[in-house]
C-alpha positions in Angstrom: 34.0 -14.6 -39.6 34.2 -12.9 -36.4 34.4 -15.8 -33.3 33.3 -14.1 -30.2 34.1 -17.3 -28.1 37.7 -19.2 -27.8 39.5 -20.8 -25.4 43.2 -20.0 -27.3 44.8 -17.8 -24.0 47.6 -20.6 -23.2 47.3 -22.7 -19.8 44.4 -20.6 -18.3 42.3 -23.3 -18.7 40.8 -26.4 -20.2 41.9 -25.0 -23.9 45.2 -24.2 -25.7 48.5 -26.0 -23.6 50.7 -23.5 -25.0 51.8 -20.8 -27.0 52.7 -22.1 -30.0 49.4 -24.4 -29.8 47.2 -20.8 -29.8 49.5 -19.7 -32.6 48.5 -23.0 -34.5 45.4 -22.0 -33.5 45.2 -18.7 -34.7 46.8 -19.7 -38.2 44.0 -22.3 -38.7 41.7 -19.6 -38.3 43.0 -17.0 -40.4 43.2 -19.5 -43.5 39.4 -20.1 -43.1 38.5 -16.3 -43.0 38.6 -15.5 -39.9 39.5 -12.1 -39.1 38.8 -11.0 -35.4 38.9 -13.3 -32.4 37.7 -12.6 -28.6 39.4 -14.4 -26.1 37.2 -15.7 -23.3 38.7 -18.3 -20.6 36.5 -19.8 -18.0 35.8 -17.9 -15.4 34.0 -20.1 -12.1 34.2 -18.6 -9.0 35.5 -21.1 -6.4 37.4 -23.0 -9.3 41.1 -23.2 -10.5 39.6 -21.7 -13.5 39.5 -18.0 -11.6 41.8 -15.9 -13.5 41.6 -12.1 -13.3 41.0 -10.0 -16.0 44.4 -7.8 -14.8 46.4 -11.6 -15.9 44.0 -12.2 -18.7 45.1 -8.8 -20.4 48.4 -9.6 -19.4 48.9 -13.1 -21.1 46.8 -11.5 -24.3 49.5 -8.9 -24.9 52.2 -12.0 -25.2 49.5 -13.4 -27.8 48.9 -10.3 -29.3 52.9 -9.5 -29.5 53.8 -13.3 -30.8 50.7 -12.8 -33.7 52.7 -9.7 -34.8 55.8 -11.0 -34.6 55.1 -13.8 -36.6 52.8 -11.5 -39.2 49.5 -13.1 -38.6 46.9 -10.8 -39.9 44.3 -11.3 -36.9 42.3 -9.0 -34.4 42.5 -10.5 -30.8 40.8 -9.1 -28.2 39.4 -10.1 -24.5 36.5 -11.5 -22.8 35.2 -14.5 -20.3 32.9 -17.2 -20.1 31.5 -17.0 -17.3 29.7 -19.1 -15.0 27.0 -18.4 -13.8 26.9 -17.2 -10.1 25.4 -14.5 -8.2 28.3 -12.7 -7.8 28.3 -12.0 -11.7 27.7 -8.8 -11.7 29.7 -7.2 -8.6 32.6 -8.9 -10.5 32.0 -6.9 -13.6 31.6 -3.9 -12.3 35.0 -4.6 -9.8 36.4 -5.5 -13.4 37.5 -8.8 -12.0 36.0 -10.5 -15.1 35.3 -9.4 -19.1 32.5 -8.6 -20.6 33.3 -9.0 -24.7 36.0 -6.2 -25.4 35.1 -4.1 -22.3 31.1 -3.6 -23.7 27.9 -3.5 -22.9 27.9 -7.8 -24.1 28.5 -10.5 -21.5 28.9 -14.0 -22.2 28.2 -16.6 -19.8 27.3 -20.5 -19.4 24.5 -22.4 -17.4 25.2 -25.7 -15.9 25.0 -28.5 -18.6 23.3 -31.3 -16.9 20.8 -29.1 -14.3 18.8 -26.4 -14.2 19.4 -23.3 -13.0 16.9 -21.5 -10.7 17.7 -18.0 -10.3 18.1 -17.9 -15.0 15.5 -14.8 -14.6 17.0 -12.7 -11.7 20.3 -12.8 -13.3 19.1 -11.7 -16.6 17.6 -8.9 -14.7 20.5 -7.9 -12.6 22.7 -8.0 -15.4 19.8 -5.9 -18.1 19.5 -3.0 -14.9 23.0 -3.0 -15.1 23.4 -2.3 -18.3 24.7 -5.4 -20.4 23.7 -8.0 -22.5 23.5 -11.0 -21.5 24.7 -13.6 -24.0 24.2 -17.4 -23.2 26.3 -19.4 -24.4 25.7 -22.6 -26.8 21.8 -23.0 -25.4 21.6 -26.2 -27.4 24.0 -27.9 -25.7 22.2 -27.9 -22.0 19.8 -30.7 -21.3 17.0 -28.5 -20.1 17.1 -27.2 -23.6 17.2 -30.1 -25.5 14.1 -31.4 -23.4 12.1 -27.8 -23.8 13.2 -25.6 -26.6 10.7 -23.5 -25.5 12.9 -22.1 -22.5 15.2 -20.1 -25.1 11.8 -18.1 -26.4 10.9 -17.2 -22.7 14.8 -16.3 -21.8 14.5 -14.5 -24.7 11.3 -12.7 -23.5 13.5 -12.0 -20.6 16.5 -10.1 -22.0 19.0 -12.9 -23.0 20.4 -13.6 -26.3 22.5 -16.8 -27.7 25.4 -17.8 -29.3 25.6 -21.0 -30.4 28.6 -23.6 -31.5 29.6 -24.3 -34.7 30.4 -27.6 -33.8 26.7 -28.5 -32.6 25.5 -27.9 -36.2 28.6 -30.2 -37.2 27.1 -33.3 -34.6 30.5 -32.7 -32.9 28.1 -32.5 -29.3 25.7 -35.5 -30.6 22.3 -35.6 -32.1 20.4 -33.8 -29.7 22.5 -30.7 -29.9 22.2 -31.1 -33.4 18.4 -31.3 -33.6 17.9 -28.9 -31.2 20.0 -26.2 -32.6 18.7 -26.7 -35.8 15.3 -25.9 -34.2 16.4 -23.0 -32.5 18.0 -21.4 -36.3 14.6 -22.1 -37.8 13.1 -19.9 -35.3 16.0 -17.5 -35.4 16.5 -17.9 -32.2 20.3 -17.6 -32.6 22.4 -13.9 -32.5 25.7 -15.6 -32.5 27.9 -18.6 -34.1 31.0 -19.2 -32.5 33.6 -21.7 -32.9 34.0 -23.0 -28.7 37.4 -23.6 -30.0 39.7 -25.0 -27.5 42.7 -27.2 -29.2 44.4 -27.2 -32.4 43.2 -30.6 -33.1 39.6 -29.4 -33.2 38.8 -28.3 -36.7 35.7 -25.7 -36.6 37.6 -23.3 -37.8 38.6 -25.6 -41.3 34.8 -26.7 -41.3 33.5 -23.2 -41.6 32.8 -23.8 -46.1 30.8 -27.1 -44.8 29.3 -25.0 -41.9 28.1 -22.3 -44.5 26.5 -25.4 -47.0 24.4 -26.6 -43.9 23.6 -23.1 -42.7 21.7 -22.2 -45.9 19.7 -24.9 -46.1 18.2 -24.4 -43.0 18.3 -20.2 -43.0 18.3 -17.3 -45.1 21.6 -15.9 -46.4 21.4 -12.5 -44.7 20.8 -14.6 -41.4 24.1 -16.5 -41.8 25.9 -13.0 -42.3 24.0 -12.1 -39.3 25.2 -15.3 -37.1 29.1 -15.5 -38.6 29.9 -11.8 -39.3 27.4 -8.5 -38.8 26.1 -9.0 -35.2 29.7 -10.1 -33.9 30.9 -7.2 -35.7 28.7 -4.6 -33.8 29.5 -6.2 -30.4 33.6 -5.0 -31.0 32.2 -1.9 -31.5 29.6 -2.0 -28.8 26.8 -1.0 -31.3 23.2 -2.0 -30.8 21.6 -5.1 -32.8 18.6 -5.2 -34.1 17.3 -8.4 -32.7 15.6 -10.8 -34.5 12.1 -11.4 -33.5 12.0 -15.0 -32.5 9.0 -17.2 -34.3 7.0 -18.7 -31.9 8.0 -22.6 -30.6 5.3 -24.8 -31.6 4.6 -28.4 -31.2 3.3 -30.5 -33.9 0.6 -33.4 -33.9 3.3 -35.8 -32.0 4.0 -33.6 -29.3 7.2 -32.5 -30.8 9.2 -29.2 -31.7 10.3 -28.6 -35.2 
């Protein structure tokens, strides 16, 4: 698997306390299959959660020189989560934030509870930019639990989404559950991701029970797709082939499925 979101840079932010817990971490990961891991802090502007990417790259090397001193067999490289603001894009181009390892891919998060007005003009700034835009864990954000339907039309827009392993799991409740769920049946999904942020968390040692779930719901190249070939081409910067999403529906009761 190749997880293009983790919070395992020590005392950054809300994820790993330490050093040896993003080594713990890291080992979990590379017993499960594992091999390549992106790095992406929080980033929100006006927050104690405003690290540069100059100190981000810096506190990666010590990771980086700790995993080879201790002969872990494990790609790290960095990127942010980024909240969403207007500023998003002046800050990538300053390269005050990460897009995922430096390309054209940029991860960022909506608020989880509201909705956020100005979704389509940043999806444009950042597409005449030049990126990606990758929204992170769409399942998990009330508007989208309540309308599914908004991921086909950010879609329509330019965005594309990584989900959480751990919303498949029920780790973020039944509605993130469901509504993920939804959103793999219509292959709305480009990404899985683990979201990891302590070593007490155990997506990584779930991934075998992930896999189960995964093809019952989806075909087998799709779960390549989610865990391994799309992350793989964003390292390298490479252009995916999108899935085309199938069209949300409701059914007699009014409901998505």
């Amino acid at each position: 698997m190749i997880d293009l979101h983790s919070h395992i840079l020590p005392n950054i932010d809300d994820g790993s306390r330490s050093l040896e817990e993003s080594i713990e971490i890291i080992k979990q990961a590379v017993s499960n299959g594992v091999t390549d891991i992106i790095v992406t802090p929080h980033f929100i502007l006006g927050s104690s959660y405003n690290k540069e990417k100059k100190e981000n790259k810096k506190l990666l090397a010590e990771l980086q020189e700790k995993v080879k001193n201790e002969n872990i067999d494990i790609n790290l490289y960095l990127g942010n989560e980024i909240f969403v603001d207007i500023e998003m894009v002046s800050l990538l181009i300053k390269k005050k934030i990460s897009s995922l390892n430096d390309t054209r891919y940029v991860l960022f998060e909506l608020p989880m509870n509201s909705k956020y007005k100005n979704i389509r003009k940043t999806l444009f700034d950042l597409r005449s930019a030049g990126y990606i835009p990758v929204i992170a864990h769409p399942e998990r954000y009330r508007v989208i639990k309540e309308n599914p339907k908004l991921v086909e039309e950010w879609k329509e827009a330019g965005a594309v989404f990584q989900s959480n392993i751990g919303s498949l799991l029920g780790r973020y409740g039944k509605e993130a559950k469901k509504t993920l769920e939804i959103l793999l049946k219509h292959e709305a999904i480009t990404f899985l991701a683990s979201d990891i942020h302590h070593s007490r968390d155990t997506f990584y040692e779930d991934i075998p029970k992930l896999k189960k779930i995964l093809k019952k719901i989806i075909s087998d190249d799709y779960v390549e797709e989610l865990l391994e070939t799309n992350g793989r081409k964003v390292l390298n910067n490479e252009k995916i082939e999108f899935r085309e999403m199938i069209s949300l529906k409701k059914n007699v009761f009014g409901q998505y499925k």
